[in-house]
N, C-alpha and C positions, 0 to 999 in steps of 0.2 A: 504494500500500500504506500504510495506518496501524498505529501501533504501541500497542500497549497493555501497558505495563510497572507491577510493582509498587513499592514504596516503595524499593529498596534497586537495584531494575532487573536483578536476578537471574535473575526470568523476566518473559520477554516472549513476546507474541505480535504475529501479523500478521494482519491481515483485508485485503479488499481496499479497503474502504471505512469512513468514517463511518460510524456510524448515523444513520438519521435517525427513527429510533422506539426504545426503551428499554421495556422491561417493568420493573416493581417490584411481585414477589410478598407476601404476606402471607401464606405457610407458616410455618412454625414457624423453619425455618432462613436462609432469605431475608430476612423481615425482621429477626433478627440482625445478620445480615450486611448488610445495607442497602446492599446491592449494587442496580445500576441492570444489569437483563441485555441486550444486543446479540446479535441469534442471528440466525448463519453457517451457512451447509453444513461440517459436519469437512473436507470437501474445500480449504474455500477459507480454513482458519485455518493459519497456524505455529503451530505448538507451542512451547512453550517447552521445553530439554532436559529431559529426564525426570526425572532426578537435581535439578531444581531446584524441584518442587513436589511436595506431599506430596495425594495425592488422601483423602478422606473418606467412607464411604459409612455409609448406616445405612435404617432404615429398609426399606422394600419392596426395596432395592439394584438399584434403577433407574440410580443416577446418583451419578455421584463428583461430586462439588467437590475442587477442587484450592486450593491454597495457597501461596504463596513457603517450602519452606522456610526462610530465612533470616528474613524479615522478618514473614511470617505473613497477608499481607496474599491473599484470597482473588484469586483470577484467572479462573478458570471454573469451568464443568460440562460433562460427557459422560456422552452414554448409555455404561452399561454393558455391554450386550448387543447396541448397534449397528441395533438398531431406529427408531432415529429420525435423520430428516436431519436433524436441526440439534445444534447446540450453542451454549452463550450465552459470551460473553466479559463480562466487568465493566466495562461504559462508564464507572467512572469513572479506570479506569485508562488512558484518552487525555487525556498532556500537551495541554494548550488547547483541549478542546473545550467550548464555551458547551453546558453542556447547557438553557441556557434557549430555545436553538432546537431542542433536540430535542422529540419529540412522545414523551412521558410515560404509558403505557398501565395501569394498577391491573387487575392480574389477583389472582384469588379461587383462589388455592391452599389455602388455609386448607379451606373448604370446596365451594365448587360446580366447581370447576376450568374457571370461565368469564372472561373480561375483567367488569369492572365496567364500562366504557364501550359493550359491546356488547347493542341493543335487541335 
């Protein structure tokens, strides 16, 4: 199990594993947040207690982002209506992980909602 905690370590989660691949969106709110996504089955994440992050929704309200209350530091996203298997955790909230060996993917959310690396 790997942990992935915020700045102040209020909330945490648990995956089973590293990633070894990372998305970095260019929507409007992602690249803000310049979060690096790792995306789990909900099945296979801990959550962090509930009371410990504040979720965000806007837009089409597909998908919350979540936040440390305390320190503000974002943590994930989840579908909202449970239609999709996955959800992303913030890779860069793993104490020690080199993300120079992770494999780094530029997905086009902004507009064509395709990877940039895929022919």
């Amino acid at each position: 199990m790997i942990e992935f905690a915020c700045h102040c370590r209020a909330a945490r989660l648990g995956a089973p594993e590293a990633p070894t691949e990372v998305s970095e969106c260019n929507c409007s709110i992602c690249r803000r947040l310049g979060a690096r996504w790792a995306y789990y089955r909900p099945s296979e994440v801990t959550l962090p207690a509930p009371q410990s992050t504040q979720p965000y929704v806007w837009g089409d309200r597909m998908l919350a982002f979540h936040r440390c209350r305390s320190c503000g530091v974002t943590t994930h996203w989840q579908s909202l209506d449970g239609s999709r298997d996955r959800m992303a955790v913030n890779a860069r909230l793993i104490d020690g992980l080199d993300l120079s060996a992770v494999r780094v993917r530029q997905f086009d959310g902004a507009e064509t909602w395709r990877y940039l690396d895929d022919n």
